[in-house]
N, C-alpha and C positions, 0 to 999 in steps of 0.2 A: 537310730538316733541321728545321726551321721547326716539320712537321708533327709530326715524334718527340718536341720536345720540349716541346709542347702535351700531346699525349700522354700524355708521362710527369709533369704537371704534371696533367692531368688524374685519371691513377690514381692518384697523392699525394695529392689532394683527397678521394676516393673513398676510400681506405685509410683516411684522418683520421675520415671522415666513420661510415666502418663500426667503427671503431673506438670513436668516441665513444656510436654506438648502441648499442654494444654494453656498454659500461661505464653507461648508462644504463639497461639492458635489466639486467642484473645488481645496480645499487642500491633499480630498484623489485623486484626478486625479496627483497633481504636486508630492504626495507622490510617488503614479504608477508608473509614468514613471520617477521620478527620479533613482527608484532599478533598473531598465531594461537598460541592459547596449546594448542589441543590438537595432534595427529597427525594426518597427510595418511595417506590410504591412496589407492594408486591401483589400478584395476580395467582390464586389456586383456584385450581378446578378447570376444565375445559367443555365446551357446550359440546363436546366431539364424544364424550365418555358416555353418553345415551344412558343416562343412569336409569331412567326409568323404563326402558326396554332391558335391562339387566333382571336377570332371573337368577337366584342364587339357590333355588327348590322348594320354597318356602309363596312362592308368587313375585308380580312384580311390584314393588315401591309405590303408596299412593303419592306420598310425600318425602322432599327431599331434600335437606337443611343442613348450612353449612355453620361451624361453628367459627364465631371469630373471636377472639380478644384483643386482636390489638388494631386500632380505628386506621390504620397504613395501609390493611390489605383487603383485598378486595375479592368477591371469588366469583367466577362464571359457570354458570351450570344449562344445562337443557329446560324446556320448560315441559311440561305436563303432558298440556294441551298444546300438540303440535301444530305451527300454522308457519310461517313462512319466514323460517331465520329467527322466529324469536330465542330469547335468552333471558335467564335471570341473572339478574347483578344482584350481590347483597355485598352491603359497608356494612359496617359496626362505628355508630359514630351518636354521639350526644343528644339530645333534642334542640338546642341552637343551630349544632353542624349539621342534622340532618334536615331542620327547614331551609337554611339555605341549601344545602346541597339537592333537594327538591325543587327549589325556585330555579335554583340555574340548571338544573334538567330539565325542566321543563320551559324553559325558553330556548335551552339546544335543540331538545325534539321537536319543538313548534318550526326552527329554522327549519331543520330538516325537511318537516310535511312539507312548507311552503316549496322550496327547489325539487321538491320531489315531482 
């Protein structure tokens, strides 16, 4: 009896303690990003992870789809069909944000063709 309620004195201590880190862990984040006066973008995935030369014994990946939910991040992956450095980008973004975010692609990449 002695030993259960150590125990559970012990996990109460534990609980408090993860608790506390964790409301610490959240005031230096609001501290973060209150100094940062611009936008975080974040980037998952790397075109380097060859996901579709990955064989896991079952074959290789026809297809290869990154989940997002929140329209900040971005992800890079390999492309299928190998040809020379390409890469897929996928956002997660509206249908207003993503026609313009297509319009101004597609005037970056037309720069590019032309100095190329």
């Amino acid at each position: 009896m002695v030993f259960l309620k150590q125990l559970l004195l012990l996990g109460a201590k534990l609980e408090n303690c993860n608790l506390n880190l964790i409301n610490v862990l959240e005031h230096l984040c609001q501290l973060s990003f209150s100094k940062w006066s611009h936008r975080m973008l974040g980037i998952a995935g790397s075109p380097k992870l060859d996901v579709y030369e990955t064989d896991f014994g079952w074959g290789k990946p026809k297809l290869s789809e990154v989940v997002q939910l929140d329209p900040q991040l971005m992800s890079l992956s390999d492309c299928r069909d190998k040809e020379d450095g390409i890469i897929e980008v996928g956002v997660a973004l509206g249908r207003t944000q993503i026609h313009k975010f297509n319009t101004i692609l597609e005037e970056l990449l037309a720069n590019i063709a032309v100095c190329d």
